[in-house]
Every structure is written in C-alpha cells, then in structure tokens.
FIDOGU-264218 format. One record per atom (N, C-alpha, C): residue in three letters; chain; atom name; x, y, z. Coordinates in steps of 0.001 Angstrom, whole numbers, plus 500000, padded with zeros to 6 digits. Layout:
<pts>
PT code unit site     px     py     pz
PT  Ala    A   CA      X      Y      Z
...
</pts>
This chain:
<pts>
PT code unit site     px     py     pz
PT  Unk    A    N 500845 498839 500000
PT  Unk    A   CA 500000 500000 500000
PT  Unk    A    C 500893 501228 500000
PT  Unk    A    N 500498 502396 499223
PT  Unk    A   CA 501603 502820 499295
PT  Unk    A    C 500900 504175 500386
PT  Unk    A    N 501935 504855 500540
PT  Unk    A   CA 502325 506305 501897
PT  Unk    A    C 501206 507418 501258
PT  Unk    A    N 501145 507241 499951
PT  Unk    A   CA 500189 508311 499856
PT  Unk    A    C 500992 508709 497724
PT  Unk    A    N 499985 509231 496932
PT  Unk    A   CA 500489 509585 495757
PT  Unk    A    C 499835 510899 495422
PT  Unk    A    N 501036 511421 494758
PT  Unk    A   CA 500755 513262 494341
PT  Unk    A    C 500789 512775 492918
PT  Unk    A    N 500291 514131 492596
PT  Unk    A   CA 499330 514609 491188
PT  Unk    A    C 500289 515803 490815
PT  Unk    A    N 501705 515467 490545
PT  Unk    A   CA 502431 516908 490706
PT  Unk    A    C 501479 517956 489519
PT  Unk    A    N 502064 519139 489538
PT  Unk    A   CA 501436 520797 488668
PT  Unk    A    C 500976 520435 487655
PT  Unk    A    N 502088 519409 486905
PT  Unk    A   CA 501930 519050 485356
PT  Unk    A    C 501482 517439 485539
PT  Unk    A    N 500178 517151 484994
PT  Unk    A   CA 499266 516350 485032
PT  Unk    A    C 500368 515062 484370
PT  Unk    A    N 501164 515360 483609
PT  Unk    A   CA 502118 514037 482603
PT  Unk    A    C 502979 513834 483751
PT  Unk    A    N 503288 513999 485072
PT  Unk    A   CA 503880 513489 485129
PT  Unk    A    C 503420 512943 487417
PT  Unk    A    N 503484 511966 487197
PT  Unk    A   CA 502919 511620 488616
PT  Unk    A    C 503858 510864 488912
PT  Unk    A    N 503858 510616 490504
PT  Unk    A   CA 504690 510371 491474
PT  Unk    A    C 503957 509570 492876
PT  Unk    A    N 504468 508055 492826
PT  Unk    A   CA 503871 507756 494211
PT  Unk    A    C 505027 506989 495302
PT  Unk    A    N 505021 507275 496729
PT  Unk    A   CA 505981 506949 497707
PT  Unk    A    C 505159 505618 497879
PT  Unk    A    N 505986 504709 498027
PT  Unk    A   CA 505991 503316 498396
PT  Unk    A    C 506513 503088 500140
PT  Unk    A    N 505769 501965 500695
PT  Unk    A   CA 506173 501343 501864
PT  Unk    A    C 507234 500246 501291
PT  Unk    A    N 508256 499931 502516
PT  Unk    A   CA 508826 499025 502249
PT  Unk    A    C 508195 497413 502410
PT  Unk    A    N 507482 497251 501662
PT  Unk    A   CA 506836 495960 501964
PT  Unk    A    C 506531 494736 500246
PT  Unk    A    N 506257 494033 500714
PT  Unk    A   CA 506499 493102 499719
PT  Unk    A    C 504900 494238 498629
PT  Unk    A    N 503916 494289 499239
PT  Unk    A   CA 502625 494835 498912
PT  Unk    A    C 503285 496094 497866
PT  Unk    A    N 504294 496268 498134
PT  Unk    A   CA 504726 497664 497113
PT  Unk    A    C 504576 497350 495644
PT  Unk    A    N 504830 496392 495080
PT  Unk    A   CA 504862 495858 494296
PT  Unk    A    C 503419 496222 493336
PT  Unk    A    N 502625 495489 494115
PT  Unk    A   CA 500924 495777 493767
PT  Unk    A    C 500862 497019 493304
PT  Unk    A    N 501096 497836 494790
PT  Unk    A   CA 500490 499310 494450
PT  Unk    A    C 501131 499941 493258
PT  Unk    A    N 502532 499405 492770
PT  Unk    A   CA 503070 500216 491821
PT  Unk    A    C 502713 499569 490390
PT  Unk    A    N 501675 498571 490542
PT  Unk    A   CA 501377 498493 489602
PT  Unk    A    C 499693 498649 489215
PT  Unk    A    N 499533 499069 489748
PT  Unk    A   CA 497841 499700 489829
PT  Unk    A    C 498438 500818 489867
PT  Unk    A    N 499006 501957 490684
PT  Unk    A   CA 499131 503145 490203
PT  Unk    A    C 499659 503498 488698
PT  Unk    A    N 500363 502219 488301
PT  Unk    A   CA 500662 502435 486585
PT  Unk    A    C 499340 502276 485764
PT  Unk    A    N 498299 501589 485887
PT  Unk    A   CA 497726 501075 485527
PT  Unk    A    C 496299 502338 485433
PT  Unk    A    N 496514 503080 486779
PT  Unk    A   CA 495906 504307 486856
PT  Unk    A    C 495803 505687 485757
PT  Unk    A    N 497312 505827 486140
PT  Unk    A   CA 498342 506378 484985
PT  Unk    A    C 498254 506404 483904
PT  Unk    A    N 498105 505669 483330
PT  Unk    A   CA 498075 504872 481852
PT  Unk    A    C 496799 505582 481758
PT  Unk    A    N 495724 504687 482145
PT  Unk    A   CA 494473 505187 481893
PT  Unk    A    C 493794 506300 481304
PT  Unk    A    N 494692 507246 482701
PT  Unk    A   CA 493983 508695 482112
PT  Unk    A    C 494895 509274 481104
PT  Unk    A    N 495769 508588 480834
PT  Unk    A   CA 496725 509113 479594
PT  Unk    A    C 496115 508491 477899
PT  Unk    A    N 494873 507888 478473
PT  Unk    A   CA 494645 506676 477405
PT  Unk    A    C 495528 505862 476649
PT  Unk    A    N 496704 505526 477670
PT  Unk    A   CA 497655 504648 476955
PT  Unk    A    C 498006 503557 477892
PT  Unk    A    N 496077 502636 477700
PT  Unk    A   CA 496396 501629 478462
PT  Unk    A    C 496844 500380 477621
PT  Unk    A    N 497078 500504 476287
PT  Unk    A   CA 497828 499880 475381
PT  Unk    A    C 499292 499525 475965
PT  Unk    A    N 499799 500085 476840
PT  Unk    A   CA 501514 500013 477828
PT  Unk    A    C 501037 499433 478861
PT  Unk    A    N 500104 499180 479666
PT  Unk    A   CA 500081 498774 480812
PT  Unk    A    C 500617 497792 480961
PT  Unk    A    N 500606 496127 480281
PT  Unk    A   CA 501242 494978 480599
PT  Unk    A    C 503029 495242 480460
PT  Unk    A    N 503171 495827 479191
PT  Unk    A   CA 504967 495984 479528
PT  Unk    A    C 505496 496807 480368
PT  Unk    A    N 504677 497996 480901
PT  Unk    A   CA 504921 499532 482046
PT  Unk    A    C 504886 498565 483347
PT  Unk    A    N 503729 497701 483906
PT  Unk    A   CA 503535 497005 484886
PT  Unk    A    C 504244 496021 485374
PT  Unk    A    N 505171 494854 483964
PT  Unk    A   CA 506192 494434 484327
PT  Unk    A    C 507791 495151 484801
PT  Unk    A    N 507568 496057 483837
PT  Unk    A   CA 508958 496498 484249
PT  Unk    A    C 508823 497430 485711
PT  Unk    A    N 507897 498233 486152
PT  Unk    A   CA 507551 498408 487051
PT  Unk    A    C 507659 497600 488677
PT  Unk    A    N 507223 496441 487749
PT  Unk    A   CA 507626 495396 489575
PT  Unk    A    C 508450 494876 489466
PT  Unk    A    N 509450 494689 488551
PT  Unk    A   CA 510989 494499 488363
PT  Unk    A    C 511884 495491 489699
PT  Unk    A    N 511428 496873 488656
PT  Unk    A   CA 512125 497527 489254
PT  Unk    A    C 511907 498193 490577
PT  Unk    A    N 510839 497872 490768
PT  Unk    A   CA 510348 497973 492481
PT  Unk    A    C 510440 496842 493611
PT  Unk    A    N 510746 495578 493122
PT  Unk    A   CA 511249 494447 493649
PT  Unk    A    C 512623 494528 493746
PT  Unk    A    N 513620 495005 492835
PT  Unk    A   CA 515081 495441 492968
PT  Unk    A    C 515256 496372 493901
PT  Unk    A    N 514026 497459 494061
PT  Unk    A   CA 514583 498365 495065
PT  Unk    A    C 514031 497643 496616
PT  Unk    A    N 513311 496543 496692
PT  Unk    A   CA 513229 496178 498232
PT  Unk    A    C 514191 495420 498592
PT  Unk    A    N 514469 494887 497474
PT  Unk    A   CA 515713 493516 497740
PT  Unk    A    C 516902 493742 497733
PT  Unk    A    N 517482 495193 496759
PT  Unk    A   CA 518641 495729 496966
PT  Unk    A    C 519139 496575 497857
PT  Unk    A    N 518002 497321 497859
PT  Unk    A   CA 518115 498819 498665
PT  Unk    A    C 517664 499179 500120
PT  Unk    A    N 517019 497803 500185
PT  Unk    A   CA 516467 498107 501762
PT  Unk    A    C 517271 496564 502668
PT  Unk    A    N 517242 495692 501754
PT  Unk    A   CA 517512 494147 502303
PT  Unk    A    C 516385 493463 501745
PT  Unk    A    N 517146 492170 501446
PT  Unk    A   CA 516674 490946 500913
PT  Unk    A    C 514962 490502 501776
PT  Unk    A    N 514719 491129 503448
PT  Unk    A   CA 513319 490769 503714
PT  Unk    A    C 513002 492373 503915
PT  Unk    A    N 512577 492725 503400
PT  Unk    A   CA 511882 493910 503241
PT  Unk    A    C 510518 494338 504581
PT  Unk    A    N 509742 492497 504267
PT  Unk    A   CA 508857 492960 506050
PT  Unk    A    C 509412 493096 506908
PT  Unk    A    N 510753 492679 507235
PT  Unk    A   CA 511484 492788 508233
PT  Unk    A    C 511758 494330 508873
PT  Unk    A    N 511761 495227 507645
PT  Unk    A   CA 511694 496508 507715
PT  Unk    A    C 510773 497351 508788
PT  Unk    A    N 511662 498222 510007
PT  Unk    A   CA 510634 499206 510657
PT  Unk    A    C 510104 500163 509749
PT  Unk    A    N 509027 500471 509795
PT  Unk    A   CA 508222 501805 508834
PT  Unk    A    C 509069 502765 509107
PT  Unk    A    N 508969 502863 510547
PT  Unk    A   CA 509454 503896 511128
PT  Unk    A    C 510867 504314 510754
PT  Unk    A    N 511599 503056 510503
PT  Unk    A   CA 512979 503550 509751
PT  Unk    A    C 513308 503472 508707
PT  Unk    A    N 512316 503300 507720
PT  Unk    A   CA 512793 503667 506412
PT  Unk    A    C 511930 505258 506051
PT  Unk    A    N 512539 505704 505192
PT  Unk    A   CA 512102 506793 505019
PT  Unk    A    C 510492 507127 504387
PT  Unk    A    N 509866 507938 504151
PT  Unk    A   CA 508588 507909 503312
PT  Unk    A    C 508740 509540 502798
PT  Unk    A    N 509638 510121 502984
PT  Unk    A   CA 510225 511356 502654
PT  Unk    A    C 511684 511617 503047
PT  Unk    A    N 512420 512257 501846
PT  Unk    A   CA 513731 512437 502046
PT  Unk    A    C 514196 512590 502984
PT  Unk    A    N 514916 512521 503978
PT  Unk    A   CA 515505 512525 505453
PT  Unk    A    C 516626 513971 505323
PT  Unk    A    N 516883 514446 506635
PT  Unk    A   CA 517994 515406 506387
PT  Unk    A    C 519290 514759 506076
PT  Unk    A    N 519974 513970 506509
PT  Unk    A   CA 520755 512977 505866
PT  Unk    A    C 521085 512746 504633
PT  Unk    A    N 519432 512906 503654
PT  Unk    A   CA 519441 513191 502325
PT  Unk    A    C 519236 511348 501788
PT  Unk    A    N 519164 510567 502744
PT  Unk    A   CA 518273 509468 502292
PT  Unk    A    C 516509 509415 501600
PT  Unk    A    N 516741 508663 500437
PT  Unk    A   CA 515370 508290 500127
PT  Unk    A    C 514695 507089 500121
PT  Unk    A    N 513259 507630 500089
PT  Unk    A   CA 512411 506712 499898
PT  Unk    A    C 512316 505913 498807
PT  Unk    A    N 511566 505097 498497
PT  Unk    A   CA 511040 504300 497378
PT  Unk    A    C 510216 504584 496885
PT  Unk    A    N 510221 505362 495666
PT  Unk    A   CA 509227 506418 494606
PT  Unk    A    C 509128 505620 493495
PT  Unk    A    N 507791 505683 492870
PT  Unk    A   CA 507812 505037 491447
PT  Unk    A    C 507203 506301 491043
PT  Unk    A    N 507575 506873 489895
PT  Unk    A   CA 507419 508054 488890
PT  Unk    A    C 507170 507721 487533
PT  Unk    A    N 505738 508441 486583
PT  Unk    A   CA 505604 507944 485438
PT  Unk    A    C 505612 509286 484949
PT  Unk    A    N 506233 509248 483536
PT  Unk    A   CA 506648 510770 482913
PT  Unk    A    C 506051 510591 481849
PT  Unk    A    N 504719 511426 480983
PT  Unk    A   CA 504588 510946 479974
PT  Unk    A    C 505082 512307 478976
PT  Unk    A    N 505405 512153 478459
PT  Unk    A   CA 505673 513124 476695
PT  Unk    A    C 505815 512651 475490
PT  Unk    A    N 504468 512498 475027
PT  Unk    A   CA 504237 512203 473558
PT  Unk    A    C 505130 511895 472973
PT  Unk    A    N 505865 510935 472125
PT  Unk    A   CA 505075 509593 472520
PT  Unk    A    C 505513 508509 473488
PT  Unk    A    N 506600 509311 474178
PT  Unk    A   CA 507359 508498 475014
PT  Unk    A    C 506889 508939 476926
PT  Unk    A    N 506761 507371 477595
PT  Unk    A   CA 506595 506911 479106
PT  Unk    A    C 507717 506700 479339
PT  Unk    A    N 507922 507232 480732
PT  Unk    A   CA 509141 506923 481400
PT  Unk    A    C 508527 506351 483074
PT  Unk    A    N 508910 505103 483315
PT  Unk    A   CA 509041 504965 484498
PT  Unk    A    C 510351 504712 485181
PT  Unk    A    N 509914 505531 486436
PT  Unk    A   CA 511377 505365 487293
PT  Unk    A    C 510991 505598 488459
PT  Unk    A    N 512174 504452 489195
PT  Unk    A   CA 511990 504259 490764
PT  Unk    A    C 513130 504897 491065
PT  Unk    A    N 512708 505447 492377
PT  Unk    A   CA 514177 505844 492928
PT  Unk    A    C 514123 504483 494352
PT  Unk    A    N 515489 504797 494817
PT  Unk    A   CA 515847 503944 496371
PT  Unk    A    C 516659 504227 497133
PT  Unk    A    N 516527 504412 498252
PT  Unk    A   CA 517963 504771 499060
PT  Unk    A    C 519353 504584 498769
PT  Unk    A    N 519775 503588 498226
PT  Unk    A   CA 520647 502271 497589
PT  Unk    A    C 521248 503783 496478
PT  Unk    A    N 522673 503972 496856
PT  Unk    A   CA 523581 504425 495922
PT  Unk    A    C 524260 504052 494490
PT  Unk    A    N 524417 501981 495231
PT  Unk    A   CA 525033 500877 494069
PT  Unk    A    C 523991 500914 492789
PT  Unk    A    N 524626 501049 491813
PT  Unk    A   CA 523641 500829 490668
PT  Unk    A    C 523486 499313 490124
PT  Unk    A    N 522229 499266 489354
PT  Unk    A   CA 521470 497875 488655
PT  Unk    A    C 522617 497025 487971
PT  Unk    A    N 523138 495850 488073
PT  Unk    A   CA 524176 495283 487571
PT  Unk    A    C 522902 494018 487310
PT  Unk    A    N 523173 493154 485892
PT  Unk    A   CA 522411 492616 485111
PT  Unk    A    C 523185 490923 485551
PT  Unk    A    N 523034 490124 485803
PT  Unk    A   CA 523489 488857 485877
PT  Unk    A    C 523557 488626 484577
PT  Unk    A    N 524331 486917 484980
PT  Unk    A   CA 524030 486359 483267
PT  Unk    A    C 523251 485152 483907
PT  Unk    A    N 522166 485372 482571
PT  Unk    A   CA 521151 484946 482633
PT  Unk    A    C 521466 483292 483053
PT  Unk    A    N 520790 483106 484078
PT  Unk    A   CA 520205 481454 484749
PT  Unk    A    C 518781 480886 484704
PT  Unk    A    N 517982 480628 483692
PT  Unk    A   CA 517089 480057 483515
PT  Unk    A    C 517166 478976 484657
PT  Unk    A    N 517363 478731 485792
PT  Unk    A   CA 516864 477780 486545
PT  Unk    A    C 517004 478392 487955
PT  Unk    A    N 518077 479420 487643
PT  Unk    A   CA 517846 480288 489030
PT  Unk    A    C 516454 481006 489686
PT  Unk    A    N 515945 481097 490719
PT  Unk    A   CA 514313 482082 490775
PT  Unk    A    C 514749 483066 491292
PT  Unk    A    N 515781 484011 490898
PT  Unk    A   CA 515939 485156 490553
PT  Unk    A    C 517506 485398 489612
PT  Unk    A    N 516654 486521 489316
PT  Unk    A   CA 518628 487058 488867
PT  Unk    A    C 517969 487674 486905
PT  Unk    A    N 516437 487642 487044
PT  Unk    A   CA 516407 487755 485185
PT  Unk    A    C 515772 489195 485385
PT  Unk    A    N 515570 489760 486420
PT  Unk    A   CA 514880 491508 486256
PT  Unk    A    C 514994 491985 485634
PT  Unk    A    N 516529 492765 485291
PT  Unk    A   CA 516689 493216 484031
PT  Unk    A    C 516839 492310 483022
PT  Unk    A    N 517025 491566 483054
PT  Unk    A   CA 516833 491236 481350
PT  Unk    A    C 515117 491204 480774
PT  Unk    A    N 514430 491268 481832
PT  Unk    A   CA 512781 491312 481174
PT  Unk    A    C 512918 493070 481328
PT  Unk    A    N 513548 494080 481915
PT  Unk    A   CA 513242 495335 482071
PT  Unk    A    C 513851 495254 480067
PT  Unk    A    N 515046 495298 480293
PT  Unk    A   CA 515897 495051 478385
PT  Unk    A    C 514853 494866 477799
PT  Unk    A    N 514212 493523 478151
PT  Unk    A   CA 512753 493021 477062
PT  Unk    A    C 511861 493448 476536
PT  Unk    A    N 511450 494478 477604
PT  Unk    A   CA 510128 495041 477356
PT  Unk    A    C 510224 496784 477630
PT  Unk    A    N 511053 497230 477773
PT  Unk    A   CA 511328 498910 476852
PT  Unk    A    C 512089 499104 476078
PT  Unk    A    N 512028 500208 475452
PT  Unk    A   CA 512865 500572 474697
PT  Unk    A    C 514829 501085 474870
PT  Unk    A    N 514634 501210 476266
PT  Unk    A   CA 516163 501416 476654
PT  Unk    A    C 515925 501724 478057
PT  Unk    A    N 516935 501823 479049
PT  Unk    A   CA 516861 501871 480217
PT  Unk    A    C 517983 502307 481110
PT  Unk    A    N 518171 502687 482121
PT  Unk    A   CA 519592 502931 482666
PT  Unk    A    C 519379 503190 484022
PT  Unk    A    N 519932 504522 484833
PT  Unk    A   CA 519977 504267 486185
PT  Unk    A    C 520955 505719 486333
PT  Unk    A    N 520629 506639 487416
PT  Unk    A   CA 521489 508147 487289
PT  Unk    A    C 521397 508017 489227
PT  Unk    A    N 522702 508203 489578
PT  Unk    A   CA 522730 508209 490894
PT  Unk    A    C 521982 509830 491115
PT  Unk    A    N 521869 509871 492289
PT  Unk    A   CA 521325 511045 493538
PT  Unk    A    C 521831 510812 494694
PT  Unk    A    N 521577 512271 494971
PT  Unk    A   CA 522124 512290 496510
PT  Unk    A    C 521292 511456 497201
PT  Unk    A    N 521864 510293 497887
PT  Unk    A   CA 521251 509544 498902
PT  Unk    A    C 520442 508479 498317
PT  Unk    A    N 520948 508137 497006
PT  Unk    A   CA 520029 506966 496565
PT  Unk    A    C 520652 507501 494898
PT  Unk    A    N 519580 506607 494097
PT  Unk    A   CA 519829 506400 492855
PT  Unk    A    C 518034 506647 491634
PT  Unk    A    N 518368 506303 490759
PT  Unk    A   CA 516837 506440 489968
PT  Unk    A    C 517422 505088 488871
PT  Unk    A    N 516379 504428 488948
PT  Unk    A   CA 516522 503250 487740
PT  Unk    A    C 515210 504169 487007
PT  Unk    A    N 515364 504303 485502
PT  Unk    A   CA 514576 504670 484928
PT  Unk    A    C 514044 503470 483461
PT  Unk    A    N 512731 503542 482655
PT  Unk    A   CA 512882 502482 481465
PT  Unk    A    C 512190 503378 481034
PT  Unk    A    N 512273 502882 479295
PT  Unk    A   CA 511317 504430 478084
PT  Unk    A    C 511173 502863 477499
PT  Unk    A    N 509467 504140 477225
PT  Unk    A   CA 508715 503066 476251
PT  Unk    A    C 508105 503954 475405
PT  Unk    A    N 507601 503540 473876
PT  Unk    A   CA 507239 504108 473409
PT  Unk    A    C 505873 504009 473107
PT  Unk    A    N 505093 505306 473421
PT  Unk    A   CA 503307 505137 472934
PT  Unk    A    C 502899 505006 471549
PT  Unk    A    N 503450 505286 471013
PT  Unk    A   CA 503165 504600 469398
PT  Unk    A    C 503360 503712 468705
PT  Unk    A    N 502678 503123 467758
PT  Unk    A   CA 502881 501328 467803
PT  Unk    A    C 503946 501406 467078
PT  Unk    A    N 504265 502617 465718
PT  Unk    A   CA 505048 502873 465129
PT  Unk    A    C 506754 502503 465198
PT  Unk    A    N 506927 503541 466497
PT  Unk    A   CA 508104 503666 466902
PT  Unk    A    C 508470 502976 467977
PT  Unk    A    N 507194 501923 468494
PT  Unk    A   CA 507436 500933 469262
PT  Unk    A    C 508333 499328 468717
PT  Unk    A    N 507766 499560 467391
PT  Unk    A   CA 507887 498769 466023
PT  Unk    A    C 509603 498715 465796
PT  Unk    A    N 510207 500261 465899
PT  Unk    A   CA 511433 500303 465339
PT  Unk    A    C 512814 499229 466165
PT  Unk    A    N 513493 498986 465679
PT  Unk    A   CA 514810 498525 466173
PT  Unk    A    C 515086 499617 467357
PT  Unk    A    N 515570 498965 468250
PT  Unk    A   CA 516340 499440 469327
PT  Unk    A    C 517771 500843 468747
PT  Unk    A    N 518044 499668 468077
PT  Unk    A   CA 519911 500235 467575
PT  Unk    A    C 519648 501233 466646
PT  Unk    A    N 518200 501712 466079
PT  Unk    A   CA 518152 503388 465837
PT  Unk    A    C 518107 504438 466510
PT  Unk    A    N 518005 504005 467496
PT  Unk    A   CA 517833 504765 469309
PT  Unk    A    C 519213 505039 469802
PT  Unk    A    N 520320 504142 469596
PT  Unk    A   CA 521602 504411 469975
PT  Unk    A    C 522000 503816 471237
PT  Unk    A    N 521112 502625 471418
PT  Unk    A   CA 521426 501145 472383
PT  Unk    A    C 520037 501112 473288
PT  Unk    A    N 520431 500461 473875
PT  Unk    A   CA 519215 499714 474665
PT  Unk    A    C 519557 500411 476601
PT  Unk    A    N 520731 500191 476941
PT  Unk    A   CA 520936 500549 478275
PT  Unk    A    C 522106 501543 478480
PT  Unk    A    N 521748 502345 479250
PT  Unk    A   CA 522695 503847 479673
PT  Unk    A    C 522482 503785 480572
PT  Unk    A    N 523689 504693 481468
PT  Unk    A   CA 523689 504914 482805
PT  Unk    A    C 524437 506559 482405
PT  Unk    A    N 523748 507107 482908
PT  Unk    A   CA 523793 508610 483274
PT  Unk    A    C 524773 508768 484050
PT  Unk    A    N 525809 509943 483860
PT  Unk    A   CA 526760 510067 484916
PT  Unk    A    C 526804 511409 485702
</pts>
C-alpha cells in the first residue's frame, strides 16, 4: 500500500511513495495502471507494469535488504531525510510519445544485470526490464539512485529497432 500519491502541477507526470513491503509491488502496479488510463495509453500497461515490479522488487531487495517485512516503517524513510536518504518512489513521465518509468531507492550501488540462469528464481529483472522497453539505465542522487525504462506510445516507433535509438541501456553520469 503505498504512503500516499501526488498529482504533481503538470498532470504528465505523477509520482507515488511506496512502503517498504512486499505489497509495494501491487500498488506500483495499479498506480501504473491508473496512469496509463487517464493518459489513454492503456495499450503500455502489461509491459509499464512488468517492468515496474521488476524495478520495484530490485529496490526492496537491493536497497532496503533481501526481507523487506522485516523493515521498521518507522525507519525507512517515506520522505527524504535530512541525511538526504530516500524513499522508494515510482514516477511515470509521459511526453508524447514516450513513458518513462522510474523508481528511485535509498541504495547508491547501481542495477548490475546477471548472466542469465534460467533455473535460478531470481537474477532475470533486468533482462525482462531490456525486454520490454525501449532502453533503460539508472542516474545516481544524493542519497540513493533512479533506475529509469522508456517506452514508446506509438505502435510505430514501438515497432522500430532498438539500435536506431543508439542502444538499449545507459547509465547517466
């Protein structure tokens, strides 16, 4: 469930604080699902929603610890701390024709991709985040980091090759 979600000035682009709990997951994907909606681009919801609990499952398991219920409320953040620690935000950016979702997390270390183990039950996040946008990366902050993924709203340019885009994954420096 999440802490509560704003409607920032500019309607394209919303923002919701997450609890540290396994349940985060859900909410960040019904608030995409919300999102979408009134953007009428619920045509993204199944690939926005996966990559979404990818990357909101990376931030409980990386950024807070592997049991996340284990977590006091009380000590994880639900707003930036003076310290300059953060919370667990999922953010959807829309601008014609391109969605951006991005989580932020306390967690400084950035997204490192395994090689793939089809028998392992974890370790393939990003490679389904790779799968299903158009490119993706990760830009540190003070007191945490932002994993971000772009997708495109048009079937068009959803259509195109990756490698006209100029790769698939960046990391912002």
């Amino acid at each position: 469930m999440s802490t509560g979600t704003a409607l920032a000035v500019d309607p394209h682009v919303v923002t919701c604080t997450l609890t540290p709990r396994f349940e985060a997951v859900r909410t960040a994907r019904d608030f995409a699902r919300t999102a979408l909606q009134r953007w009428d681009l619920g045509e993204l919801f199944d690939d926005v929603a996966l990559v979404a609990s990818e990357l909101v499952t990376n931030a409980l398991r990386h950024a807070i610890g592997a049991c996340p219920t284990t977590v006091d409320d009380h000590d994880f953040p639900t707003q930036p701390t003076p310290e300059g620690r953060l919370p667990i935000r999922i953010s959807l950016v829309h601008r014609a024709p391109q969605v951006v979702c991005a989580v932020s997390d306390p967690s400084s270390l950035g997204p490192v991709a395994r090689e793939a183990d089809f028998v392992a039950e974890s370790g393939r996040g990003l490679h389904l985040v790779d799968s299903f946008s158009r490119s993706w990366g990760w830009h540190p902050l003070g007191g945490g980091k932002v994993v971000w993924a772009l997708f495109e709203a048009e079937e068009s340019l959803r259509a195109a090759p990756a490698a006209e885009f100029g790769g698939r994954h960046r990391r912002s420096a």
